[in-house]
C-alpha positions in Angstrom: 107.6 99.3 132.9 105.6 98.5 135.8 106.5 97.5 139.4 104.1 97.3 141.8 105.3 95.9 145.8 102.7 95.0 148.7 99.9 96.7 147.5 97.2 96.1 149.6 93.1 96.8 149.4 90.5 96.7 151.9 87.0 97.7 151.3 85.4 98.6 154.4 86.5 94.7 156.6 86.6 93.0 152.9 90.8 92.6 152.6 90.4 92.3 148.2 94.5 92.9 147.7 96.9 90.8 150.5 99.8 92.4 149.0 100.3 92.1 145.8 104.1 92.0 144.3 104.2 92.6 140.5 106.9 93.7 137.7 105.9 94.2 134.3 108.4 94.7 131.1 108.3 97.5 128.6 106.2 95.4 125.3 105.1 92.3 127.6 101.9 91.0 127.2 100.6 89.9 130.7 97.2 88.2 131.1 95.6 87.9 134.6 93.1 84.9 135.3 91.5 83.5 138.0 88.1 83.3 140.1 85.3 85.9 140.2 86.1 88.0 143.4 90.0 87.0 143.2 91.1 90.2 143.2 91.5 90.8 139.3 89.5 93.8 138.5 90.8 95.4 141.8 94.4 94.9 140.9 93.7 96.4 137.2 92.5 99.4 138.6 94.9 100.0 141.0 97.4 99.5 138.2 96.0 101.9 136.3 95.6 104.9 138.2 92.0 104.2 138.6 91.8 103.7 142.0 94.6 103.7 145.1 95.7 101.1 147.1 95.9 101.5 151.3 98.9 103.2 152.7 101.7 100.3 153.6 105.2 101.9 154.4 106.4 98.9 152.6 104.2 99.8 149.3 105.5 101.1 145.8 104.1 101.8 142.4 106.0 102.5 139.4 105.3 102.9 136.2 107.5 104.2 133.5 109.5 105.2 136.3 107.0 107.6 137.9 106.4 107.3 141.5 102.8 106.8 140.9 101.8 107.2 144.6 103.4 110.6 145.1 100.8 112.1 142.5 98.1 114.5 143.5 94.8 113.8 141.9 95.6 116.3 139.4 98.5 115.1 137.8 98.0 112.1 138.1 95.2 112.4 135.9 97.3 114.1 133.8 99.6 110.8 134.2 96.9 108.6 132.8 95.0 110.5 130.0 99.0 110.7 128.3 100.3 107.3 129.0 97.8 104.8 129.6 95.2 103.4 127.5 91.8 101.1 128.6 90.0 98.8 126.9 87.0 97.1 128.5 84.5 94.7 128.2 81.5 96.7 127.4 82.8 99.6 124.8 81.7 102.8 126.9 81.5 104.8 123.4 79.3 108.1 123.9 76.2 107.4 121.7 75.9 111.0 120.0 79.1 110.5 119.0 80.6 109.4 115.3 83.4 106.6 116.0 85.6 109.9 114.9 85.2 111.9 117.5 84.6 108.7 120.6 88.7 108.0 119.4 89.8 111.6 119.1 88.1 112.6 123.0 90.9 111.2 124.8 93.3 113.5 122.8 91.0 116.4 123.2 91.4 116.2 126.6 95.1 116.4 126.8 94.6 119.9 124.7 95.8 118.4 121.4 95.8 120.3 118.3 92.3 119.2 116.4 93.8 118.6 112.9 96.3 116.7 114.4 94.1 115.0 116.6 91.7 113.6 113.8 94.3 113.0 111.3 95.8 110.7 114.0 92.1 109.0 114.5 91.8 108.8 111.2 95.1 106.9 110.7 94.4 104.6 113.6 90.7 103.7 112.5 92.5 102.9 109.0 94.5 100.6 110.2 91.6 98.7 112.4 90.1 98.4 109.4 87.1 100.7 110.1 87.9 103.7 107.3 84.4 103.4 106.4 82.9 103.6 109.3 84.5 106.8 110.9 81.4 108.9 110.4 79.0 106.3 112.0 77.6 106.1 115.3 78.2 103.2 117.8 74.3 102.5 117.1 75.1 101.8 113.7 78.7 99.6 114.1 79.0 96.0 115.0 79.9 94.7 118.8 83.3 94.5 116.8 83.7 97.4 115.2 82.7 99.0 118.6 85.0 97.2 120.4 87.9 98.0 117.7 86.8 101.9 117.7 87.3 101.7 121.6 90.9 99.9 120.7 91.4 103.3 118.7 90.7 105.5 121.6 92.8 103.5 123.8 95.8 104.3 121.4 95.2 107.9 120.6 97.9 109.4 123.1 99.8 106.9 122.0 100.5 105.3 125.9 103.1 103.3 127.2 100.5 100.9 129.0 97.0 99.7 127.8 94.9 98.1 130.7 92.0 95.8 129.4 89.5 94.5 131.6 87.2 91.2 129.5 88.0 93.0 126.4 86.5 90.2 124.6 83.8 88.9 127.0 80.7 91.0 125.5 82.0 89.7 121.5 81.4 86.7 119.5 83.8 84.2 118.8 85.0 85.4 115.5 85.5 89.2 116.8 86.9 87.9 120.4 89.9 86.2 118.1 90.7 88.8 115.8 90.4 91.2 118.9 92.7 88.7 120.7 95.2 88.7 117.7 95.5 92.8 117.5 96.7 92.9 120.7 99.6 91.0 119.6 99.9 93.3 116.1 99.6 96.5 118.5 102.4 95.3 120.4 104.9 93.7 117.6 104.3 97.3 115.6 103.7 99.6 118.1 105.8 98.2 121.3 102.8 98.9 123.8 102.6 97.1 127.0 99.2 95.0 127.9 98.1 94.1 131.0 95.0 91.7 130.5 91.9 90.4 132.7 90.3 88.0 131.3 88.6 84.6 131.8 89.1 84.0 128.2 91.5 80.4 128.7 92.6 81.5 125.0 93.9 85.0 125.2 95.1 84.0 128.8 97.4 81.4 127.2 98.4 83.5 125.0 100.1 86.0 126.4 103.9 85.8 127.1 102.9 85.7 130.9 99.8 84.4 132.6 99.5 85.6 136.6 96.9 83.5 138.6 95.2 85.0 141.3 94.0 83.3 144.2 92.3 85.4 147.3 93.9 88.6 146.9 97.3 87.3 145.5 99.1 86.2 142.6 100.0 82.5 143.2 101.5 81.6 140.3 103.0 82.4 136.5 
């Protein structure tokens, strides 16, 4: 699903990625831990499309078998908004927005039929458990239910890949386990693939692999 070889950051002298080798399976769950400035965040975004790693000859980035780093900006865009989904810490929900139409924007973008679109939204905030709450707005939802609405949007174009940066680190205790324990459910029902930051010790165990990084590489599993 993914496979990522010597992929490398610098920012300005600062050397954040020191060639990173990775390979992800299709409906693993893959936690990444370690120290603040380790190079977690960095590698999540490079993984997913957000940002691009330094020219190496040596470097390659697949996923779902699509040479990732042969993309133009405008396809790969195209790459992410249809096959990968994020999650992070703090929801990023548009405020004038009902938890409706924050879960259907993704899919609007892609130029998906509307009907379609919101009977898909609707289904997916069902299922969260938020079918009354489709008409509110993030103001008047729960840290939770925001979080869980943002889990919705993630899964709208149904991707192969959801990236989630501290998904739980802005929730309380009870909300950070039932978020941890969808992740699993999404997976076991829907076969997506999670790749997780976290410096939750719980979720991180949790996961079918955790990768420790250390100074810009993954030390251990």
């Amino acid at each position: 699903m993914i496979q990522a070889k010597n992929v490398h950051k610098y920012y300005d002298q600062l050397h954040v990625l020191k060639g990173v080798d990775l390979h992800i399976q299709k409906g693993e769950i893959v936690s990444i831990v370690g120290a603040s400035g380790a190079g977690k965040t960095t590698l999540l975004q490079i993984l997913g499309t957000l940002d691009r790693p330094d020219k190496d000859k040596e470097i390659e980035l697949r996923i779902n078998n699509e040479d990732i780093l042969s993309m133009n900006d405008k396809n790969l865009s195209k790459f992410r908004n249809l096959n990968l989904g994020f999650i992070f810490q703090f929801h990023q929900l548009l405020p004038e927005f009902t938890a409706l139409e924050n879960v259907c924007i993704p899919a609007f973008i892609a130029k998906k039929p509307k009907k379609e679109t919101e009977e898909e939204a609707i289904k997916l905030l069902t299922y969260l458990g938020l079918s009354h709450r489709i008409n509110h707005k993030p103001s008047e939802l729960s840290g939770g239910e925001q979080q869980r609405v943002a889990v919705a949007r993630a899964l709208i174009n149904k991707p192969a890949v959801i990236f989630a940066d501290e998904p739980s680190g802005n929730l309380d205790t009870a909300s950070a386990e039932n978020l941890h324990q969808l992740f699993f459910k999404l997976r076991d029902e829907l076969g997506q693939t999670f790749v997780i930051v976290t410096h939750n010790e719980e979720l991180a165990n949790m996961a079918d692999r955790k990768l420790v990084m250390i100074d810009g590489l993954i030390s251990n599993e």
